[in-house]
Every structure is written in structure tokens, then in C-alpha cells.
Backbone as CSV, one residue per row, in Angstrom:
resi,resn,N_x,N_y,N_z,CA_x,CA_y,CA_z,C_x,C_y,C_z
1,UNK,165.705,72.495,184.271,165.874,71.685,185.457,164.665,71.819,186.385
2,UNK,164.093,72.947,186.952,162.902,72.955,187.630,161.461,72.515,186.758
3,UNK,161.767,72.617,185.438,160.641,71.924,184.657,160.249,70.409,185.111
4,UNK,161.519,69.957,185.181,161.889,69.072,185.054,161.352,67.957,186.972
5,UNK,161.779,69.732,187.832,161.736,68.827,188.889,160.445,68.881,189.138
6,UNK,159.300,69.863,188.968,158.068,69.831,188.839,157.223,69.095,188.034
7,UNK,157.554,68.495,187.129,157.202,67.406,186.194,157.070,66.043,187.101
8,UNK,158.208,66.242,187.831,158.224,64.798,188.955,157.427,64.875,190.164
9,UNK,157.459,65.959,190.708,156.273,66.461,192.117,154.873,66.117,191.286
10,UNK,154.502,66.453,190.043,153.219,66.199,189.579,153.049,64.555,189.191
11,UNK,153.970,64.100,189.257,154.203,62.502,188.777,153.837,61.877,189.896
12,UNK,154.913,62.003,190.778,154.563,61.705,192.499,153.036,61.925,193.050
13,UNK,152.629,63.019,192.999,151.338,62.930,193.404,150.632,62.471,192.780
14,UNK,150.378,61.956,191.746,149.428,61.218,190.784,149.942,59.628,191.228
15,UNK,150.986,59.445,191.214,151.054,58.381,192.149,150.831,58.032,193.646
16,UNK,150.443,59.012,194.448,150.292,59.062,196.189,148.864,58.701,195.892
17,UNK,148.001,59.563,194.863,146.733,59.013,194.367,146.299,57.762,194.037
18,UNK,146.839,57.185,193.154,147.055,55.644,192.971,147.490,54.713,193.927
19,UNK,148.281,55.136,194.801,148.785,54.216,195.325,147.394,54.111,196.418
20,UNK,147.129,55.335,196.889,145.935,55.559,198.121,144.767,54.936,197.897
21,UNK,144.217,54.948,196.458,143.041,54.281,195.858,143.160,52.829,195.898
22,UNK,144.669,52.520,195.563,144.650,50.840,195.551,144.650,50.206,197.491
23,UNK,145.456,50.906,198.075,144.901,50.435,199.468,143.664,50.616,200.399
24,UNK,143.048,51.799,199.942,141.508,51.500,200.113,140.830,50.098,199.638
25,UNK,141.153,50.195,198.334,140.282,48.836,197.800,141.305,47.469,198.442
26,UNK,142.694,47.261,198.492,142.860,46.061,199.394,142.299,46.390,200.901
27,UNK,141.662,47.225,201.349,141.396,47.286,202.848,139.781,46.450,202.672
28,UNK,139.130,46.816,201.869,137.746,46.694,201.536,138.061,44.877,201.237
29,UNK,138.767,44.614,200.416,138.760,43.457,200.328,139.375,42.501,201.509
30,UNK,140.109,43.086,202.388,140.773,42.409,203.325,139.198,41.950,204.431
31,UNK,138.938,43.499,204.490,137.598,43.256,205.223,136.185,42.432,205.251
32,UNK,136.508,41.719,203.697,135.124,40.867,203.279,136.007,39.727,203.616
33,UNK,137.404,39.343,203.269,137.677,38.372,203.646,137.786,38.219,204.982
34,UNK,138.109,38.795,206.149,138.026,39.036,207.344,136.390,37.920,207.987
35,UNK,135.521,39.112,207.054,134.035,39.059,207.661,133.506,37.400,206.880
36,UNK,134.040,36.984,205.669,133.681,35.445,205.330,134.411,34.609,206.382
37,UNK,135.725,34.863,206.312,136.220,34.254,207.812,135.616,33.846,209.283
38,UNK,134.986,35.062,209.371,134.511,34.767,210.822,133.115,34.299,210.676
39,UNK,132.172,34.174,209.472,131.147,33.494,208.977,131.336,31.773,209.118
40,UNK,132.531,31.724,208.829,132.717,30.251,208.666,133.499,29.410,209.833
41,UNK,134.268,30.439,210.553,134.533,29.865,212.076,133.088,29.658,212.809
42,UNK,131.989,31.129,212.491,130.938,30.677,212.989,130.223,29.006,213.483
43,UNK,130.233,28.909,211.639,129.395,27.746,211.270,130.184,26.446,211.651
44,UNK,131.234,26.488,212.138,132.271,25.976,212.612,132.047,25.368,213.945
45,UNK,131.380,26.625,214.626,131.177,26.481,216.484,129.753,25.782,216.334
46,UNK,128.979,25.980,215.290,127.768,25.645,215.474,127.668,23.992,215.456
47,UNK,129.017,23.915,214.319,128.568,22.110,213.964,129.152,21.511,215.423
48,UNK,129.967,22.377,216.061,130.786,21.605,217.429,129.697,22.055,218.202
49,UNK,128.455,22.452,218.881,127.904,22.300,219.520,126.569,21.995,219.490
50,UNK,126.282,21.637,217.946,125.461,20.750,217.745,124.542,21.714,217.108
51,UNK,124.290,23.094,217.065,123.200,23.706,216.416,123.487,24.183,214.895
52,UNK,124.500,23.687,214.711,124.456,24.009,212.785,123.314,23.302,212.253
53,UNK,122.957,23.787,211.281,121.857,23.815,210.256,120.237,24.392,211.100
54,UNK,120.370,24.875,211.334,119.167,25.302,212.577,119.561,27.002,212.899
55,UNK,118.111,27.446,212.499,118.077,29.105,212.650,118.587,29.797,213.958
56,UNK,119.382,30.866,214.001,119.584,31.187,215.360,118.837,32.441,215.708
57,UNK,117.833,32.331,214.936,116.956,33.466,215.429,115.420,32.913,215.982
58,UNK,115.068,31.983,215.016,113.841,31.084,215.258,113.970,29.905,215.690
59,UNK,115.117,29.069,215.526,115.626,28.424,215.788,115.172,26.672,214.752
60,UNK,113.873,26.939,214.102,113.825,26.022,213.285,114.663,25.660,212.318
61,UNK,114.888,24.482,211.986,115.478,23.611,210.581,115.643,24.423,209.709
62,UNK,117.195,24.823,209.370,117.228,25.637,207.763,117.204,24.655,206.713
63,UNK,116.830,24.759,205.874,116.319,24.144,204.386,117.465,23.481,204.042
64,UNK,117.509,22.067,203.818,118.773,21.442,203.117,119.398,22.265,201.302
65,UNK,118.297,23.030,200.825,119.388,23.117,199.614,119.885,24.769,199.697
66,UNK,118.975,25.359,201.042,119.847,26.640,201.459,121.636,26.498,202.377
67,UNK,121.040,25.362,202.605,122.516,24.774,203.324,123.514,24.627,202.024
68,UNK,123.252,23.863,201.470,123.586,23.773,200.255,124.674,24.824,199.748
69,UNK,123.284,26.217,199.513,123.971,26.749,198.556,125.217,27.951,199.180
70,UNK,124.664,28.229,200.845,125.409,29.007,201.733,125.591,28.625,203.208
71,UNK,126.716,27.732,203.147,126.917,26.786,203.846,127.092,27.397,205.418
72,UNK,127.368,28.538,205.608,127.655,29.379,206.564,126.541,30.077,207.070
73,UNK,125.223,29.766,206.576,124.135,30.523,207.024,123.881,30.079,208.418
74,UNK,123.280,31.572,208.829,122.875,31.183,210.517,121.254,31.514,210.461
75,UNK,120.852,31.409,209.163,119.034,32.344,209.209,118.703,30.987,208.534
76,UNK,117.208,31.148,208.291,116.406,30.543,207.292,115.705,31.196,206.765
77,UNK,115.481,31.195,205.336,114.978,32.398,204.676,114.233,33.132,205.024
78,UNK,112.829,32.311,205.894,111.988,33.321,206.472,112.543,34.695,207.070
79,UNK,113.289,34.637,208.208,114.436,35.405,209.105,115.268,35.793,208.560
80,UNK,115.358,35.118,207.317,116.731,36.364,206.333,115.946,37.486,205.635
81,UNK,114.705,36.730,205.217,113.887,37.994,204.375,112.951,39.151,205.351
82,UNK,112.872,38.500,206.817,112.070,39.403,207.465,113.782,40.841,208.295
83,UNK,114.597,39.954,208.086,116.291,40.708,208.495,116.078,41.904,207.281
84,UNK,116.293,41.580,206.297,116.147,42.342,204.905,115.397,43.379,204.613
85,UNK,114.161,43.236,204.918,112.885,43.870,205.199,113.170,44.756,206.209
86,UNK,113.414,44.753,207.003,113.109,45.302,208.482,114.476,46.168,208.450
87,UNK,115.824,45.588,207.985,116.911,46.314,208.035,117.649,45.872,209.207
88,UNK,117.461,45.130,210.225,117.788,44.728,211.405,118.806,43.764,211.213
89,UNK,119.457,42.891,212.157,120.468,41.930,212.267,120.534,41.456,213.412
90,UNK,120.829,40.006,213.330,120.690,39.190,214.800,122.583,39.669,214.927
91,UNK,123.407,39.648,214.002,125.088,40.232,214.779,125.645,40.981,213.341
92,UNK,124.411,42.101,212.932,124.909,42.817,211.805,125.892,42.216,210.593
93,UNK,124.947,41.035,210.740,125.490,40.008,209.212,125.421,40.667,207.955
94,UNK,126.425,40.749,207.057,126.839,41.158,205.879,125.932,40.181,204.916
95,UNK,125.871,40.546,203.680,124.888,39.894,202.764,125.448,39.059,202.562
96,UNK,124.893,38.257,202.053,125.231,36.367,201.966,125.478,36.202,200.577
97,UNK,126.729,35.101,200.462,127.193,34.973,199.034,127.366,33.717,199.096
């Protein structure tokens, strides 16, 4: 019987493990969806006040097929690759997908 009930305390915790590992990783994922979210309300405010497609750091014309391909961008490559480089952030933007 105590084999038995210790067999289950070791079961249980191998499951408190599992279970802990899987809500880390839905937290991580909640959080990218969170952070694409507020990428795209962004790009959202921009088209309502008229500065979507236009850098908000330099403020020049972003490239129609960068629009294209990341519709939520607030850089133009120049300013994404000098962001990259440098390590810096105009609002600690997450990498672009």
C-alpha cells in the first residue's frame, strides 16, 4: 500500500512538471500573440491618422513590397537594419514576422 502510495506522489510530481512546462510555453505564446496584436492595432492608428506606410523613425516612404510582406511595419529597412545593428528600439519592437 505505501508502495503504492509513493508510486503516485512520484506520478504527481512528474505531472506538476508537465503541467508547469506546458504553461510556461502557453504564456510565451499568449505573449507573441499579445505583442502581434498590439503591432496591428498599431498599424491600425497609423492608417486612421494618415501616417501608415511611412517610417516612424525617419519618417520616409516604406517600400511597397516591404509593406507587402509585413504589413504592420513601422521602420523601413534602412531603420530596421540600423535598429538591429545598434540593438536599440524606437518602442522595443519584437522581431518582425
Amino acid at each position: 500500500m505505501i508502495e503504492a502510495l509513493w508510486a503516485d506522489c512520484d506520478l504527481d510530481a512528474a505531472d506538476v512538471g508537465s503541467t508547469r512546462a506546458a504553461v510556461a510555453e502557453e504564456r510565451v505564446r499568449a505573449e507573441e500573440v499579445r505583442q502581434q496584436l498590439e503591432r496591428t492595432l498599431d498599424a491600425r492608428r497609423r492608417l486612421d491618422d494618415g501616417t501608415f506606410g511611412f517610417c516612424v523613425s525617419c519618417g520616409t516612404s516604406i517600400d511597397s513590397d516591404r509593406m507587402l510582406a509585413v504589413p504592420h511595419t513601422e521602420l523601413c529597412v534602412s531603420c530596421r537594419r540600423d535598429q538591429e545593428k545598434h540593438g536599440a528600439s524606437t518602442q522595443a519592437a519584437p522581431p518582425e514576422r
